[in-house]
C-alpha positions as CSV (number, residue, x, y, z in Angstrom):
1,X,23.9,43.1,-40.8
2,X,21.6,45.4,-38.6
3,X,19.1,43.9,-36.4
4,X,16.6,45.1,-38.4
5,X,18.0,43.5,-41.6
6,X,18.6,40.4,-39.5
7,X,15.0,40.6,-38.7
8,X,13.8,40.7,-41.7
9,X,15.9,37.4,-42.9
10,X,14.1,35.7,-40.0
11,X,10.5,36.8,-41.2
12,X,11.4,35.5,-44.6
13,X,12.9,32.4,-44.0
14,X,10.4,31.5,-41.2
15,X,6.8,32.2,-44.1
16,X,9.0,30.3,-46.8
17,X,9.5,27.4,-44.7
18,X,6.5,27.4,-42.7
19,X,4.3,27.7,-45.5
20,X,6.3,25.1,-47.6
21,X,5.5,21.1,-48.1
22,X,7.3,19.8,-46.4
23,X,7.6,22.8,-43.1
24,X,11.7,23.0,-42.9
25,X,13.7,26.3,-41.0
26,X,17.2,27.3,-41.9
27,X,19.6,25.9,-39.1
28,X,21.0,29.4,-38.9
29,X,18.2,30.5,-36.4
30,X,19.3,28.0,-33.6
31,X,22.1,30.6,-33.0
32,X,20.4,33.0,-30.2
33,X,22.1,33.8,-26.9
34,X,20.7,30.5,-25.4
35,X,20.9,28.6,-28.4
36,X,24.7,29.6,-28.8
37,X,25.8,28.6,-24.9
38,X,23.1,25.2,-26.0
39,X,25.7,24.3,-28.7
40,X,28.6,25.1,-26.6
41,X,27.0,22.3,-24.5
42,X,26.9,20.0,-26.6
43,X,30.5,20.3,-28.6
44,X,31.3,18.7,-24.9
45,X,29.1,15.8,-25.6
46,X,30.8,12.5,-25.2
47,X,28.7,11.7,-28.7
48,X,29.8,14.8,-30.2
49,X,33.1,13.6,-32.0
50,X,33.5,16.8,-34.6
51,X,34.4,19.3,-32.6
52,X,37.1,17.1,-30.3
53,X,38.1,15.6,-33.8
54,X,38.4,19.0,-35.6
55,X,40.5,20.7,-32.4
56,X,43.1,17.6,-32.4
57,X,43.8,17.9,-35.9
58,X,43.7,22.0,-35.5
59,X,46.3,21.1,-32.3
60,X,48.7,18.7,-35.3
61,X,48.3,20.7,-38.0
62,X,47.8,24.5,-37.3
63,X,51.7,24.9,-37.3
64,X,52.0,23.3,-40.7
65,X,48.4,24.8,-42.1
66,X,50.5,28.0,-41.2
67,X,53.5,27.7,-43.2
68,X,51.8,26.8,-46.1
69,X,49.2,30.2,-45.9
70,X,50.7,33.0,-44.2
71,X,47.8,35.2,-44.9
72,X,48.0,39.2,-43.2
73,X,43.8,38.7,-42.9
74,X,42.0,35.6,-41.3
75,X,38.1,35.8,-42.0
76,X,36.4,33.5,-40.1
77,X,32.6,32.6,-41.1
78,X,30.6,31.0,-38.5
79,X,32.9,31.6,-35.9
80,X,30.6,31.3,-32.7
81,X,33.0,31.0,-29.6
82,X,36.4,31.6,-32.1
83,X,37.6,28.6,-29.7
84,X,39.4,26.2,-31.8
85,X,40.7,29.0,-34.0
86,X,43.1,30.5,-31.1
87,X,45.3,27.6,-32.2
88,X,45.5,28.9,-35.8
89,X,45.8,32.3,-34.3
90,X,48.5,31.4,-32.1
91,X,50.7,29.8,-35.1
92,X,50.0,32.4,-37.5
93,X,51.0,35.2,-34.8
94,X,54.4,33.6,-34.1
95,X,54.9,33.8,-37.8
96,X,54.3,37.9,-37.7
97,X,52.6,37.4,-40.7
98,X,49.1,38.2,-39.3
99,X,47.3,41.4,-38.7
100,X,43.7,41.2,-38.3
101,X,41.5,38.5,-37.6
102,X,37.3,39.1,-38.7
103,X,35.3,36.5,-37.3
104,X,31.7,36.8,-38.3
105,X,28.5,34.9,-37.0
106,X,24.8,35.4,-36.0
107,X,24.7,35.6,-32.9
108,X,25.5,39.2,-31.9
109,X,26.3,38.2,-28.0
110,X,28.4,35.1,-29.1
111,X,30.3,37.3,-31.1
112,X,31.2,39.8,-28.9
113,X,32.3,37.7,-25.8
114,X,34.5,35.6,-28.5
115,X,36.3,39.4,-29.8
116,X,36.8,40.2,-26.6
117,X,38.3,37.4,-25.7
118,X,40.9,37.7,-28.9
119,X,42.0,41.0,-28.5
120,X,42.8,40.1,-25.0
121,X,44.5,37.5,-25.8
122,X,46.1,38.3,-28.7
123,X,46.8,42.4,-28.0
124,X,49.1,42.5,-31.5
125,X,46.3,41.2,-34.2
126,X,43.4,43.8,-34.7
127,X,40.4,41.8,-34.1
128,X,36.9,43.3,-35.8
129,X,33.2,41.0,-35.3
130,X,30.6,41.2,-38.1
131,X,27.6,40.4,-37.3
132,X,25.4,38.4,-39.7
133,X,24.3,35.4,-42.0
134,X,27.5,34.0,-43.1
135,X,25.9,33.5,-46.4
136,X,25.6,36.9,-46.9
137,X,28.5,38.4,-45.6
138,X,31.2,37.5,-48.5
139,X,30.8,40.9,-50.4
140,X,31.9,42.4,-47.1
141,X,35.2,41.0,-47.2
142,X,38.3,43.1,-45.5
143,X,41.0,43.6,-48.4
144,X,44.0,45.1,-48.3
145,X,46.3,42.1,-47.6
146,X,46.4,38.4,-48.2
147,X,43.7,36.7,-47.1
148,X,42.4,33.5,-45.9
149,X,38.8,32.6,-45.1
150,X,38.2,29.7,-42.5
151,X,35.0,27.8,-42.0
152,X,35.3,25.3,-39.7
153,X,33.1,23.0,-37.3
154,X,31.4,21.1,-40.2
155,X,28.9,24.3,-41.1
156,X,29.5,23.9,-44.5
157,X,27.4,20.4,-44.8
158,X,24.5,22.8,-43.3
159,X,23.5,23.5,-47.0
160,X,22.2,21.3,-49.5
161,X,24.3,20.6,-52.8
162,X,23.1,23.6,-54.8
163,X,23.3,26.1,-52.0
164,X,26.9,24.7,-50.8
165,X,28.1,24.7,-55.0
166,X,27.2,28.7,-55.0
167,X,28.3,29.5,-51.7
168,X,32.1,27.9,-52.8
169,X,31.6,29.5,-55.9
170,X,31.1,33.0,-54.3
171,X,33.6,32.3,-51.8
172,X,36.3,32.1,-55.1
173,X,34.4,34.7,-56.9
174,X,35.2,37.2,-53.7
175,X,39.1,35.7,-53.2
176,X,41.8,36.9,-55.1
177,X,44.2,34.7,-56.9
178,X,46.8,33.0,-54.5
179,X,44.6,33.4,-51.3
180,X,42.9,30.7,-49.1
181,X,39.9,28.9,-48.0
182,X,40.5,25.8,-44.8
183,X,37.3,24.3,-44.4
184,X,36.5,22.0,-41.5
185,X,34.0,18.8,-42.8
186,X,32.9,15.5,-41.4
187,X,33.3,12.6,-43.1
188,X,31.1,9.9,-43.7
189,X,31.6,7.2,-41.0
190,X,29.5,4.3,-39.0
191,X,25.8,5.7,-38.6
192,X,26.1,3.7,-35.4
193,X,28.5,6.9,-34.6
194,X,26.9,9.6,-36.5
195,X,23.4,9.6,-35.6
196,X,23.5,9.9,-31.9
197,X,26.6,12.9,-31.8
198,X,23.1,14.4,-33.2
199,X,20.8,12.6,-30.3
200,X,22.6,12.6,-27.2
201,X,21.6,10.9,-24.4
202,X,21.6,13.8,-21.9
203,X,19.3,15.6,-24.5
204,X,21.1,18.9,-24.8
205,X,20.6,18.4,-28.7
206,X,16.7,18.1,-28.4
207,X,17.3,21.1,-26.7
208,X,19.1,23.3,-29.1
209,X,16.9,21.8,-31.9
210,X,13.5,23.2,-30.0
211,X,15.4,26.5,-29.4
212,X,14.8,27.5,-33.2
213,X,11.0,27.9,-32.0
214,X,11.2,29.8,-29.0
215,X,13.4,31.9,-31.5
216,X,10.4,32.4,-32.8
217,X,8.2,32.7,-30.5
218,X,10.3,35.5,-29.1
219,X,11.2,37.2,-32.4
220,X,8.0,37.4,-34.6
221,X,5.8,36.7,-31.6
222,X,4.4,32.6,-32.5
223,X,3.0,30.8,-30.1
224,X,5.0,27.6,-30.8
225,X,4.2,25.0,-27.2
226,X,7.7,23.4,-27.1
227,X,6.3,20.5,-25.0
228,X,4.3,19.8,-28.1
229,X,7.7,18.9,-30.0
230,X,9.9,16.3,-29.8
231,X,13.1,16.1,-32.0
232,X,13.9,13.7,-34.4
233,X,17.5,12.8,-35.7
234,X,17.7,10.7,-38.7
235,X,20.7,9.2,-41.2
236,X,19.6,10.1,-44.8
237,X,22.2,7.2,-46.8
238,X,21.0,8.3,-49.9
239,X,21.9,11.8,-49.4
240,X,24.7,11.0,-46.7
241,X,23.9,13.7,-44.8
242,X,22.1,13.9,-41.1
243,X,18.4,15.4,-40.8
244,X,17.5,16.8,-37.4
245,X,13.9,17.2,-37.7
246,X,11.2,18.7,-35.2
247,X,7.8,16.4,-35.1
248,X,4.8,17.9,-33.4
249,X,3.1,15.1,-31.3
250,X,-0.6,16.5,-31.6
251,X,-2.7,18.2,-34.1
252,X,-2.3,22.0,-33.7
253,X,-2.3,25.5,-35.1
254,X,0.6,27.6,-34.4
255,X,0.1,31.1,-35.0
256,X,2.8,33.3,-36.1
257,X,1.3,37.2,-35.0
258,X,4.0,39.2,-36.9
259,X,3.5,37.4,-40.0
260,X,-0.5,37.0,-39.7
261,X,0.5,33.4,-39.9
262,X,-2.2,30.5,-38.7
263,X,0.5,27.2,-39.1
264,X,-1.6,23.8,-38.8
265,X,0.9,21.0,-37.8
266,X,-0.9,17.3,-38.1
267,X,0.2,14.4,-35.0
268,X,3.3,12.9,-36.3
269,X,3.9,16.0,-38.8
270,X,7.7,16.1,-38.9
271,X,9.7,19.5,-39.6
272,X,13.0,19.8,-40.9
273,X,15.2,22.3,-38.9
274,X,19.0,21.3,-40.0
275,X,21.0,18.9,-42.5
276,X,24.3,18.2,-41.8
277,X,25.9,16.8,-44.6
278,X,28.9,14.3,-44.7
279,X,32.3,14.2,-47.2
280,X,34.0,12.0,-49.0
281,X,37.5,13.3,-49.9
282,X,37.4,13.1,-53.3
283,X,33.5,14.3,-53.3
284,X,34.9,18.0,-51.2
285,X,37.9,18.2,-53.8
286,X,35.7,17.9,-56.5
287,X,33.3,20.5,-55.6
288,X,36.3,22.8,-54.6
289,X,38.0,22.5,-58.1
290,X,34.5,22.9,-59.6
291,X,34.3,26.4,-58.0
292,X,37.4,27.6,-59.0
293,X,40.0,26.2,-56.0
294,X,43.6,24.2,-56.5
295,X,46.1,22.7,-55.0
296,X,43.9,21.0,-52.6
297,X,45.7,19.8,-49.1
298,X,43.9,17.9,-46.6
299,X,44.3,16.1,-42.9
300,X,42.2,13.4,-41.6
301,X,42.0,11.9,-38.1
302,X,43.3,8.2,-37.7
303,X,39.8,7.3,-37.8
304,X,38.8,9.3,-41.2
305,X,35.4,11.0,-39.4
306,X,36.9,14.5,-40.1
307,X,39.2,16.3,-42.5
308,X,40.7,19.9,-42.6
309,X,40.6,21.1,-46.1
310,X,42.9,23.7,-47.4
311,X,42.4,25.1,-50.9
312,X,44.7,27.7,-53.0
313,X,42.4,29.9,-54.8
314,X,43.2,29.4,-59.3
């Protein structure tokens, strides 16, 4: 995507959810320069278990994850740092099988410190960014070899249940017969342990949640007061998913200039800015087989808070 096409996805999402009942924004926005290195932060959280969980079952199981794929292309959507996925790219190098790696994500800097760190690293596997919404990046998807796309780190429980059945769907809809999709997802586990890996005690999270409005604050010139804003994290059990939420802690209007926007927020108003939605093994092979995915393979942790998911497309 071009900035200016990247722009204008901000500008819509940010009337549609401002102007909504309740106010929500798309998670996606977090992802700026800051809000990237912000998230980096907090993946070395002692409450962050999904990214520690996710790497040590990457460290067991890439070799093995290997054998069974041997794809020419790895796609990666939402790559941010490509840190984890070095251990799939180191066992699918030694098999020679490999030849290009596309990681694609938001964040235009993230994205190019992360290539050029793979093509240093790994000189013989072509490695080509793409910058944009992984949601709307699947028709752009590199042929010419077997392919497998990875989305790891959770990302996936960022949508709700409709958007997450059509984004599979259009994931197999784009796949040919034969080739891959390994999803990383949390599991449902102890909220005791879930809600504060989304509430840390150092408060880098508050911080990466309040970054969505200085994105846009800097991008479609709002006058959001940050101080104004404290963020919420919630355990939805009826839902089973996570709710980080923004809640403004005084009446106010926010003004939005480049979308002639005047955004009243009430004392106690609260705003939804991410949902991060958590799997039951049997729920994420459902919805996999439902979009058109077999032979379903999956690793858990000894602790069964996160799973590596590895489906064959029909």
């Amino acid at each position: 995507m071009t900035p200016e096409q990247l722009n204008a996805a901000l500008r819509a999402d940010a009337e549609r959810g401002l102007t909504a009942t309740p106010k929500w924004l798309p998670p996606k926005w977090f992802y700026d320069a800051r809000g990237s290195e912000l998230f980096e932060r907090i993946t070395r959280l002692p409450e962050y278990y999904p990214t520690r969980t996710e790497r040590a079952l990457l460290e067991e199981h890439a070799r093995e994850i290997a054998a069974v794929v041997m794809p020419q292309i790895l796609v990666e959507l939402g790559s941010g740092s490509s840190d984890k996925t070095r251990l799939l790219l180191h066992e699918l190098g030694a098999r020679g099988t490999l030849e290009k790696y596309v990681p694609q994500d938001v964040s235009e800097s993230a994205l190019r410190d992360a290539t050029r760190r793979i093509a240093t690293e790994f000189p013989e596997i072509d490695v080509h960014g793409v910058v944009g919404d992984f949601t709307q990046s699947l028709q752009h998807l590199p042929s010419g070899g077997s392919r497998m796309v990875a989305f790891l780190g959770g990302t996936l429980g960022n949508l709700v249940p409709d958007e997450r059945q059509q984004f599979l769907a259009e994931i197999a809809g784009v796949l040919e017969s034969g080739e891959h999709l390994l999803l990383g997802v949390a599991l449902v586990t102890d909220p005791r342990v879930l809600v504060p890996a989304y509430d840390d005690a150092a408060g880098v999270t508050a911080q990466f949640d309040l970054n969505v409005l200085s994105v846009l604050n800097k991008q479609l010139g709002a006058d959001f007061d940050l101080d104004r804003f404290r963020h919420v994290a919630v355990w939805n059990p009826v839902d089973e998913w996570i709710e980080m939420r923004l809640e403004a802690t005084a009446d106010m209007t926010v003004h939005v200039a480049d979308l002639g926007l005047a955004v009243r927020f009430a004392a106690g108003e609260q705003m939804r800015t991410e949902i991060s939605a958590k799997f039951r093994l049997s729920g994420i092979s459902a919805e996999l087989v439902a979009a058109g995915f077999e032979d379903i393979r999956t690793w858990t942790d000894a602790d069964q808070r996160f799973a590596l998911v590895c489906a064959r497309r029909c």
